[in-house]
N, C-alpha and C positions, 0 to 999 in steps of 0.2 A: 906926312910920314907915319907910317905905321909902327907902334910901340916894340917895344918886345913881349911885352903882354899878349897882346894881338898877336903879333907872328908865333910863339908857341901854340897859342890855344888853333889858330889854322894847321901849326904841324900835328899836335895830338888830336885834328878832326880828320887832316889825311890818312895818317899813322890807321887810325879807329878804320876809314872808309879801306883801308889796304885787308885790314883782318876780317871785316864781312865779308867783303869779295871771295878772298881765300876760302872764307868757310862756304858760303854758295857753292864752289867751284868744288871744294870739297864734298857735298853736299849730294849734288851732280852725278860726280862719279859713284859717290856710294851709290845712288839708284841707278845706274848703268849695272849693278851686282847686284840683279834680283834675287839670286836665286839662296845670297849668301842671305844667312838665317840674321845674321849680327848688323847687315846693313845699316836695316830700316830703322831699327833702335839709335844706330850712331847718325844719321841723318837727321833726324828730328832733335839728338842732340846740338847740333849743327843748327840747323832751326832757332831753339833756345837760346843760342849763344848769340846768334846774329840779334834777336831779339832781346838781349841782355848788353850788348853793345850798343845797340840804339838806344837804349836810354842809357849810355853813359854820355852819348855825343850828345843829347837832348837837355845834359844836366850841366854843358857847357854855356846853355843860351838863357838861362837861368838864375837866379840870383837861389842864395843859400835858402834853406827853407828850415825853420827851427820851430816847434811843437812844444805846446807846456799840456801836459796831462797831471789831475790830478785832483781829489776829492774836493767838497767846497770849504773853504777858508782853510784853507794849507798855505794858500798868499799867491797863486797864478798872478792875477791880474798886479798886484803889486811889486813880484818878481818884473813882469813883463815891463809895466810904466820905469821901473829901476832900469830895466835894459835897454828901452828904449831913449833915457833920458830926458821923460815927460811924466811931469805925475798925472793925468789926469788921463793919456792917452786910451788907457783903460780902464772904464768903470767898475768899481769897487761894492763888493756888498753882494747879499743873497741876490736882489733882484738884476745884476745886469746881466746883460745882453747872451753871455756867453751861459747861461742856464741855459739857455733855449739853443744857440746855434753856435757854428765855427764863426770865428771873428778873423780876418788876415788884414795882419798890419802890417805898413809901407809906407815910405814917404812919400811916392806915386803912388795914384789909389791906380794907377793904368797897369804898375808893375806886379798887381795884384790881382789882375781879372780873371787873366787867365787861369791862375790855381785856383780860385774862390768859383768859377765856373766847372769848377772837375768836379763841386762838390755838389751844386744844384742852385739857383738863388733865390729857394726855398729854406736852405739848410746852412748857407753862408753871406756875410756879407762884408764888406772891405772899409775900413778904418785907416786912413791917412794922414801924415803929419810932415809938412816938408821942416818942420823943426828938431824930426826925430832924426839925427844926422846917423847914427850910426845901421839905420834903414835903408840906407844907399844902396848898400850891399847884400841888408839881409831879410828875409818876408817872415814874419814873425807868427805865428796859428796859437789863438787861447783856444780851445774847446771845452765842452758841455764838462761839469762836474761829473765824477767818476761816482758818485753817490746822488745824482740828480736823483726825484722821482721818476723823470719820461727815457732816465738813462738807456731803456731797453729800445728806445725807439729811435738814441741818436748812438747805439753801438757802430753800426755801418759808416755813417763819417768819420766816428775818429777813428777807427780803423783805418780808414781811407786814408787819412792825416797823417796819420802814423807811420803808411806803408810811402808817402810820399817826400817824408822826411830825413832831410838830412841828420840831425842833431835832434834827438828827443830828449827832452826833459821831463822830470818824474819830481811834483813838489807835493812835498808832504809833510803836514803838522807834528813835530817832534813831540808835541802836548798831549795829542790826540790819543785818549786809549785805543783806539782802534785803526792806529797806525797799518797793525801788521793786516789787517782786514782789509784795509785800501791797499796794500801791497801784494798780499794774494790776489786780490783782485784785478790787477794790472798786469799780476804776471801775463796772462797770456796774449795780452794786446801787446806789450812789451817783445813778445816770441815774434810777432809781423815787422818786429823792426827791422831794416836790412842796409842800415846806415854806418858809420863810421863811430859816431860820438852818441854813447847813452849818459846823462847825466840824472841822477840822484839831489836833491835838495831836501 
């Protein structure tokens, strides 16, 4: 028997597949109206939106995806092991892992491929824990220190990270005199976000 969980999420996939059509269809006749100057312009908005609906139904077949950005020792990895409900899930200190690349963490390291694959698996790799219960649901991204030395060379994935998130989080050393320097400097990664939930730490 199929839940009610399940049966919404097929109405709001048909719901979705009803509004692309529309706009295709839409779409269509704008270019049947060559001649009209405003078509071509509303067509490709048309375009855009169909392509903005697909990855809303794309973000139904998906577990949440949550991002910690944020200079080094502000506490990422320590937030993150606190959320996960494992202390050691993620390594602690100037040298781990997340200096160098995106880390995605999950309870299934399978539930994790495919976003750790968007990133290169040069540039990501996947960390699992079937003890971190509350990863059921959700795929957790530490990335590279916002103050790394090689920062200039992993700009592109956390961007990437960023733009693929649902929920960003921003951790930052209240100690730090150079709070407001890590903070200017996020702003504008922070501007690619196009998520629901920005959190501050």
């Amino acid at each position: 028997m199929i839940s009610n969980q399940k049966t919404a999420v097929l109405k709001a996939l048909g719901r979705i597949e009803g509004f692309k059509n529309d706009l295709r269809v839409l779409g269509t006749e704008l270019d049947a109206v060559n001649l009209w100057h405003r078509g071509a312009s509303l067509k490709k908005q048309c375009e855009q939106a169909v392509r903005m609906i697909s990855q809303i139904a794309e973000r139904f077949e998906r577990k949440l995806v949550l991002t910690l950005v944020g200079p080094c020792g502000s506490g990422k990895s320590t937030l993150l092991n606190a959320l996960s409900g494992i202390d050691n899930l993620s390594q602690v200190g100037h040298q781990r892992p997340t200096t160098r690349n995106i880390i995605v963490f999950s309870t299934n390291g399978n539930d994790a491929r495919q976003l750790a694959e968007n990133f290169g698996s040069d540039s990501a790799e996947i960390r699992s824990s079937t003890a971190a219960e509350i990863l059921k649901h959700v795929l957790l991204i530490d990335t590279p220190d916002t103050d790394s030395r090689a920062y200039q060379k992993q700009i592109p994935i956390v961007q990437k990270a960023i733009a693929q998130s649902d929920m960003l989080i921003c951790v930052f050393d209240a100690e730090n005199p150079k709070r407001r320097d890590h903070v200017d400097f996020l702003a504008p990664f922070v501007q690619k976000f196009d998520g629901e939930s920005l959190v501050s730490v």
